[in-house]
C-alpha positions as CSV (number, residue, x, y, z in Angstrom):
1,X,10.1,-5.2,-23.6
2,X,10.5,-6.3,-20.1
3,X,9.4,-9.7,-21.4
4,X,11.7,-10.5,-23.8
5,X,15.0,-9.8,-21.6
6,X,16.2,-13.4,-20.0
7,X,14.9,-13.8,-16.2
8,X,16.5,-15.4,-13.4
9,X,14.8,-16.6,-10.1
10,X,14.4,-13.9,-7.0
11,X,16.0,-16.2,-4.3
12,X,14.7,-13.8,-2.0
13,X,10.7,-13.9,-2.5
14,X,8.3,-16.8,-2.0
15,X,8.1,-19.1,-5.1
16,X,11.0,-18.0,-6.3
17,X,9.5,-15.7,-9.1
18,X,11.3,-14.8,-12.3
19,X,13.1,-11.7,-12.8
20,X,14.3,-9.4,-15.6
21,X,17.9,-9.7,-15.8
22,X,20.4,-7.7,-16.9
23,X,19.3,-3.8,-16.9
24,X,22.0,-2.8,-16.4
25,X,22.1,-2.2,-19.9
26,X,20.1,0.6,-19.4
27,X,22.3,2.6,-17.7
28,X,25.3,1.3,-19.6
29,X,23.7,3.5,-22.6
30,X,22.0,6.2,-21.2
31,X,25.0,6.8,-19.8
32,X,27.7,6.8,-22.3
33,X,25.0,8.7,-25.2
34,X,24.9,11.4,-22.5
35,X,28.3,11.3,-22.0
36,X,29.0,11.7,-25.5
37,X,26.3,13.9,-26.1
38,X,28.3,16.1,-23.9
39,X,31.4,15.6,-25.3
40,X,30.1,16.8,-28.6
41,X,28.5,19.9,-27.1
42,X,32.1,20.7,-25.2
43,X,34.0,20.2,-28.3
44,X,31.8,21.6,-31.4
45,X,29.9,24.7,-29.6
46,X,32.8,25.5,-26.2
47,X,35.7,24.7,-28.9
48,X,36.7,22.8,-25.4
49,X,39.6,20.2,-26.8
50,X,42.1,19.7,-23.9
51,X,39.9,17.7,-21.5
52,X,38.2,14.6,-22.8
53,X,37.0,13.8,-19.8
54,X,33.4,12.8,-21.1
55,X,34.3,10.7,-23.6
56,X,37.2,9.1,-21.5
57,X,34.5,8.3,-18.7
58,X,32.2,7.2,-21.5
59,X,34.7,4.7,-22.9
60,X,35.1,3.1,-19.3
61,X,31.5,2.8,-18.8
62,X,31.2,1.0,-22.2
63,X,34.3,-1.1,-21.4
64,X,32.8,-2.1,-18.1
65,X,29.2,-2.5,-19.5
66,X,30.7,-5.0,-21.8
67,X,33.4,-6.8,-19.6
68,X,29.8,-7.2,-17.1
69,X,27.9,-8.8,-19.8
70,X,30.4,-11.3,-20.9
71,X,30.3,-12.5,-17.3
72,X,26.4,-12.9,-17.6
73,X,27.2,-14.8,-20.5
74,X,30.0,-17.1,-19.6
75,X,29.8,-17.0,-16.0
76,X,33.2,-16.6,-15.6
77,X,35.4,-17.8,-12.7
78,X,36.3,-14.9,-9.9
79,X,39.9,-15.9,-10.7
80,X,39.5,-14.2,-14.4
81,X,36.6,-12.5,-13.1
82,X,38.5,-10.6,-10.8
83,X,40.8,-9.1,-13.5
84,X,38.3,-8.1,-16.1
85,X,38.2,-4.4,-14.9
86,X,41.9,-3.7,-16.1
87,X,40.5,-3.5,-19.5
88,X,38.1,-0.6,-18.2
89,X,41.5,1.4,-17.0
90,X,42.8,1.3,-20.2
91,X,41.1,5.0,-21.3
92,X,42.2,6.1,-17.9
93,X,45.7,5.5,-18.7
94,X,45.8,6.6,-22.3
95,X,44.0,10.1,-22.0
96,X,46.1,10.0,-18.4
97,X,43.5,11.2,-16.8
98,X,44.2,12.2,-13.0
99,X,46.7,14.4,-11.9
100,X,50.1,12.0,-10.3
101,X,50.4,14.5,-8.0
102,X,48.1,13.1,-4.6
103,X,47.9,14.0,-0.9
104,X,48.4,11.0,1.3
105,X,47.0,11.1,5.1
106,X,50.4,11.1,6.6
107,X,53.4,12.4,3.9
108,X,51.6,15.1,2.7
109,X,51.6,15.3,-1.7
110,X,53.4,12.8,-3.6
111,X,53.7,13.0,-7.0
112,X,53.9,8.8,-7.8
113,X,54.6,10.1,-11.6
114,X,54.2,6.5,-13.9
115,X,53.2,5.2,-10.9
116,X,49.6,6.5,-10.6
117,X,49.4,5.4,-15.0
118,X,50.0,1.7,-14.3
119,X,49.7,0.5,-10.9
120,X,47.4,3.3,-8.6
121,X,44.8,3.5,-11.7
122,X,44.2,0.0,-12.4
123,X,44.3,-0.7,-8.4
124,X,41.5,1.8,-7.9
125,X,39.2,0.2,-10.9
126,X,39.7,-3.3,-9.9
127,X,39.3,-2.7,-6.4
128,X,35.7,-0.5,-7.0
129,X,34.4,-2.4,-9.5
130,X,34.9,-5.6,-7.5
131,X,33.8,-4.5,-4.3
132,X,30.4,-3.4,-6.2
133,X,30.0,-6.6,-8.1
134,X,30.2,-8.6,-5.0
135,X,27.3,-6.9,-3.4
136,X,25.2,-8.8,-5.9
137,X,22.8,-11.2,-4.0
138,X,20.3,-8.8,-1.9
139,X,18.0,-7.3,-3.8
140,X,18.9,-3.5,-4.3
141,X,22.7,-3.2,-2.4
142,X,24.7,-3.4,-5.7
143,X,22.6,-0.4,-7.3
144,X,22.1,1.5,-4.1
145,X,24.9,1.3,-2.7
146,X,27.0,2.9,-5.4
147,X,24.2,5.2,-6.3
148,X,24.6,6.3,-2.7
149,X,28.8,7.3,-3.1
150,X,27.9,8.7,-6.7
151,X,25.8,11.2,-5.4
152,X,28.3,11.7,-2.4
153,X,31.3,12.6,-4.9
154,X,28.6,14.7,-6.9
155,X,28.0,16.5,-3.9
156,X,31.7,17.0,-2.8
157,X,32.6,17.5,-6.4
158,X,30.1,20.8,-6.7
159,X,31.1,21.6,-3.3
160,X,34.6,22.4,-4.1
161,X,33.6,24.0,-7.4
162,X,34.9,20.9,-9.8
163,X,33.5,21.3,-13.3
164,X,33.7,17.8,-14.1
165,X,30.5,17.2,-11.7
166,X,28.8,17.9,-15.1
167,X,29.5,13.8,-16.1
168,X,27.5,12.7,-12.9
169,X,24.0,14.1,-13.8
170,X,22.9,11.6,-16.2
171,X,24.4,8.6,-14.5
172,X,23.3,9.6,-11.5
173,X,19.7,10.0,-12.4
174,X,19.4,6.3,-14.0
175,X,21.6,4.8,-11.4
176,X,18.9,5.7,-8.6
177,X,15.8,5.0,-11.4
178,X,16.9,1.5,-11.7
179,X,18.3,1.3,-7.9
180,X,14.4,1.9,-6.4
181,X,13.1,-0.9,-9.3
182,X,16.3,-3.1,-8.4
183,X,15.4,-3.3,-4.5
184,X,11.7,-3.7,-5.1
185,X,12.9,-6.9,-6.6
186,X,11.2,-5.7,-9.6
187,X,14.9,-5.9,-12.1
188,X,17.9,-7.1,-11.5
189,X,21.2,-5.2,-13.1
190,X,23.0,-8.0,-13.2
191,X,26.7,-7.8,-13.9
192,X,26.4,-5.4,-16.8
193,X,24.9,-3.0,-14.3
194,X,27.6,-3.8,-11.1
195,X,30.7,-3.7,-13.5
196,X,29.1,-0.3,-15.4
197,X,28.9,1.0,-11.9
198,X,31.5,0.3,-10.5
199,X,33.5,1.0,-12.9
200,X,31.7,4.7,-13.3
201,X,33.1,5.4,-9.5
202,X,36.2,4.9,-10.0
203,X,36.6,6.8,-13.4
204,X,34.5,9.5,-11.9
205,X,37.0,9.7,-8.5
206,X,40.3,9.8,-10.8
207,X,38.9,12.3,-13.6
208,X,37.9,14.6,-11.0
209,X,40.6,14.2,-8.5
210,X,39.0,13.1,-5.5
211,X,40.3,9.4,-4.7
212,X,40.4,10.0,-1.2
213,X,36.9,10.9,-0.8
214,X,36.4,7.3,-3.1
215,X,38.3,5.6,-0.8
216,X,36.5,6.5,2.8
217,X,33.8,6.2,0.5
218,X,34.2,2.3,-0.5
219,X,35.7,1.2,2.7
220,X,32.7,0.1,4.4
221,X,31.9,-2.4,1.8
222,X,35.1,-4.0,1.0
């Protein structure tokens, strides 16, 4: 299978050997059949209808999946580039996910009401899934790296007793599968995989209402 997927050269290894590109993919679906395998369950068997949250985090996923392999396509320039995770807010902003209503390190809760729909929501995707795809270029950071925070807001997420920790346990799983292949130099994710990613913290951090903990998270590598 491996064989058929395209191959770029590993800038990093003598020779300059060819790589499978774009596995990203992989998580990409694992992912969003998981999620809505989950969905299904909450809705059909736990008659659970007021929360989409799977299938809203599924749709960004697929949104972000898709919006990374046009890129691996067309190559397109960081000044559309840049923009192309706006799209993946779009399921965060209709389902209005999140709660407007945030604590801010020095006025206390705000509620930012439309504010947090159309400016804080799209802010935090773009800024994620940007910061992940630009850690593209040494083998394993841009699948480690966010593999590292998702299992940080798992963690904090169970900690304070969040049900939504639920959506992680797939992604998380394939995320670090594909990380460990990624830094052997063995795949590469490509942007399908960064822009999936990426997009999967930031969905994750508004769903379950911990963007601060995103934040301090993503800091380091912006």
């Amino acid at each position: 299978m491996l064989s058929r997927l395209p191959k770029v050269p590993d800038e990093h290894k003598p020779g300059r050997p060819l790589v499978p590109n774009g596995l990203g993919i992989v998580y990409v679906l694992v992912s969003a059949i998981y999620l809505f395998i989950l969905h299904g369950f909450q809705s059909w068997v736990l008659q659970d209808w007021e929360r989409p949250s799977a299938l809203t985090l599924a749709s960004c996923i697929l949104f972000g999946g898709f919006m990374g392999l046009l890129d691996d396509w067309a190559d397109i320039r960081w000044r559309y580039k840049a923009f192309l995770p706006l799209i993946a807010a779009l399921p965060l902003i209709v389902i209005r996910e999140g709660e407007t209503r945030m604590s801010t390190y020095f006025f206390g809760k705000i509620d930012f009401g439309l504010i947090y729909y159309f400016i804080i929501i799209p802010a935090i995707v773009t800024i994620t899934t940007n910061t992940v795809n630009q850690l593209g270029g040494l083998n394993g950071l841009e699948t480690i790296c966010p593999s590292i925070i998702l299992t940080g807001l798992l963690i904090v997420s169970i900690k304070h007793g969040r049900s939504e920790s639920i959506l992680l346990y797939a992604p998380l799983i394939i995320s670090w599968i594909l990380a460990y292949y990624n830094f052997r130099g063995k795949i590469f994710v490509g942007n399908t995989g960064s822009f999936a990613l990426g997009t999967t913290l930031a969905a994750y951090a508004i769903i379950a209402n911990i963007e601060q903990t995103l934040a301090i998270s993503i800091i380091p590598y912006i």
